[in-house]
C-alpha positions as CSV (number, residue, x, y, z in Angstrom):
1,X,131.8,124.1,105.1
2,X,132.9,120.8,103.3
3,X,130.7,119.8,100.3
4,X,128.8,116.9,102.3
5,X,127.9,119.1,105.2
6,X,126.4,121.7,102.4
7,X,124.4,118.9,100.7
8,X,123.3,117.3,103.5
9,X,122.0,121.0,104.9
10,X,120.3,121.1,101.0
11,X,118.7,117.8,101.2
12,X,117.1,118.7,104.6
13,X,116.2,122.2,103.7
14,X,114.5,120.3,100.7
15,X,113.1,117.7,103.0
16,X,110.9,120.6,105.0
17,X,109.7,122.2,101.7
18,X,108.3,118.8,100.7
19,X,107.1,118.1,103.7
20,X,104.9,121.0,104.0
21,X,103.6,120.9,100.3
22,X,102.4,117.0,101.1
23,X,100.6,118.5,104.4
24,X,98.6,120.6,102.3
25,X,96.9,117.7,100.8
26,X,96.4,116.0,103.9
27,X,93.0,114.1,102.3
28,X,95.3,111.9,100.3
29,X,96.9,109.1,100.9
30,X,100.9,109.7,100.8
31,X,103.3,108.0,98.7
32,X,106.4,107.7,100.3
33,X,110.0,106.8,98.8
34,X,113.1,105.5,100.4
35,X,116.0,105.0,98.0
36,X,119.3,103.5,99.1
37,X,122.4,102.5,96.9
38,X,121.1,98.9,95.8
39,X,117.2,99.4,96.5
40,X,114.3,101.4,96.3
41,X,111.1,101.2,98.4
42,X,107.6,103.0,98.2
43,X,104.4,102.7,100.0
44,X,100.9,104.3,100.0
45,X,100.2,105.4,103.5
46,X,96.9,107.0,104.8
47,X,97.9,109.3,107.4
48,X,94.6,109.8,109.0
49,X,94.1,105.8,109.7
50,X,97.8,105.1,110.1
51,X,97.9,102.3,108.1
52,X,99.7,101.1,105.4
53,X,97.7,100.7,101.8
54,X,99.8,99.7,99.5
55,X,103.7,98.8,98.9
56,X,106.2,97.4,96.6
57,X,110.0,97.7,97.0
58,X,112.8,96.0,95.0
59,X,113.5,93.4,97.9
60,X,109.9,91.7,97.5
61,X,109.7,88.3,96.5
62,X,108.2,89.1,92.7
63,X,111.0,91.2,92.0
64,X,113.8,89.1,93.2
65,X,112.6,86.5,91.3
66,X,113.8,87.9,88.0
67,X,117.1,88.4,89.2
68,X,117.4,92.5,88.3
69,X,119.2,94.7,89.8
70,X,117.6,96.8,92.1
71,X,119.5,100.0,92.0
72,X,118.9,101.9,88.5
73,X,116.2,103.7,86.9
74,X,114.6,100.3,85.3
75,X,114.2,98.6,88.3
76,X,112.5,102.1,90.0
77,X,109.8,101.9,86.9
78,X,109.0,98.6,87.7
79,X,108.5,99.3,91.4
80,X,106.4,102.5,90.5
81,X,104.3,100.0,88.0
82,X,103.3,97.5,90.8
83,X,102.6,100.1,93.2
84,X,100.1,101.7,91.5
85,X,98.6,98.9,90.4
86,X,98.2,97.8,94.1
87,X,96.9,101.1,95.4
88,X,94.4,100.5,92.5
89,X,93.3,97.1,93.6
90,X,93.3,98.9,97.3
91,X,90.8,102.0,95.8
92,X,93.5,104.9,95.4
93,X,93.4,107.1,92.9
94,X,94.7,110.1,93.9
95,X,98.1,110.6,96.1
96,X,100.3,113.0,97.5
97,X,103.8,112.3,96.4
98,X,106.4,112.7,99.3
99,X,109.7,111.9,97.9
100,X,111.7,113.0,101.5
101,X,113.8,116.0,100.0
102,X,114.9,114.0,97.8
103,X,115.9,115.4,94.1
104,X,113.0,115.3,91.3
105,X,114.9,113.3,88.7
106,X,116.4,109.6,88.1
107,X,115.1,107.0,90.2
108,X,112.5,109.4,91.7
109,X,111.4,111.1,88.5
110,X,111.1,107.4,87.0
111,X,109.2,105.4,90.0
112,X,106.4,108.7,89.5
113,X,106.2,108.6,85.7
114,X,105.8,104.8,86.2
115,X,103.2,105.2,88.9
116,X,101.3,108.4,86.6
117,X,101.2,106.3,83.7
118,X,99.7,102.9,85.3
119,X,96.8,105.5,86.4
120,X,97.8,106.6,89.7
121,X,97.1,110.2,90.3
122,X,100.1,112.5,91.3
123,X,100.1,115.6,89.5
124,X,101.3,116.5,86.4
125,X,104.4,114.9,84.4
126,X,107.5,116.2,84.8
127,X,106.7,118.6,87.6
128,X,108.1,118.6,91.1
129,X,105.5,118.3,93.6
């Protein structure tokens, strides 16, 4: 098997093991993360109203306004920042943190520390959810 079959069979395994652990805390609202090459998006989504709470991503307006780039670790703090600071305004405090088998570190580690630190509650920091 060729090394992108095997990490793509990882990254899905990982995907279902994530999956299941937000599932368990199906009373919070989840906090979902897409991360491509260039950007990164997250949004607060309550399951149970199927509605959208809360999002930020490196494409919105406030962000493209400074001119940063929107593929590193700085510009995932930033995002994680003004997310929790609009689930705040919104009433969220606590959230289940679906990062979609993707790996706990870099962009992902940094948008959650940003988000735990601006008082959004995830869990503790530095573990994997």
């Amino acid at each position: 098997m060729d090394k992108q079959k095997r990490l793509n069979k990882q990254r899905i395994t990982r995907k279902y093991r994530v999956s299941n652990a937000v599932k368990r805390h199906a009373t919070r609202p989840r906090l979902c993360v897409y991360r491509s090459d260039k950007h990164i998006y997250a949004q607060v989504i309550d399951d149970e109203k199927r509605i959208t709470l809360a999002s930020a991503s490196t494409n919105d307006k406030e962000f493209k306004s400074e001119g940063l780039y929107g593929g590193n670790i700085n510009a995932a703090a930033i995002i994680g920042k003004a997310l929790a600071e609009k689930a705040l305004s919104a009433g969220v405090t606590k959230v289940a943190f679906d990062r979609k088998g993707y790996k706990y570190h870099g962009r992902i580690k940094a948008l959650a520390d940003a988000a735990r630190d601006a008082g959004l509650e995830i869990g503790s920091k530095g573990a994997a959810e």
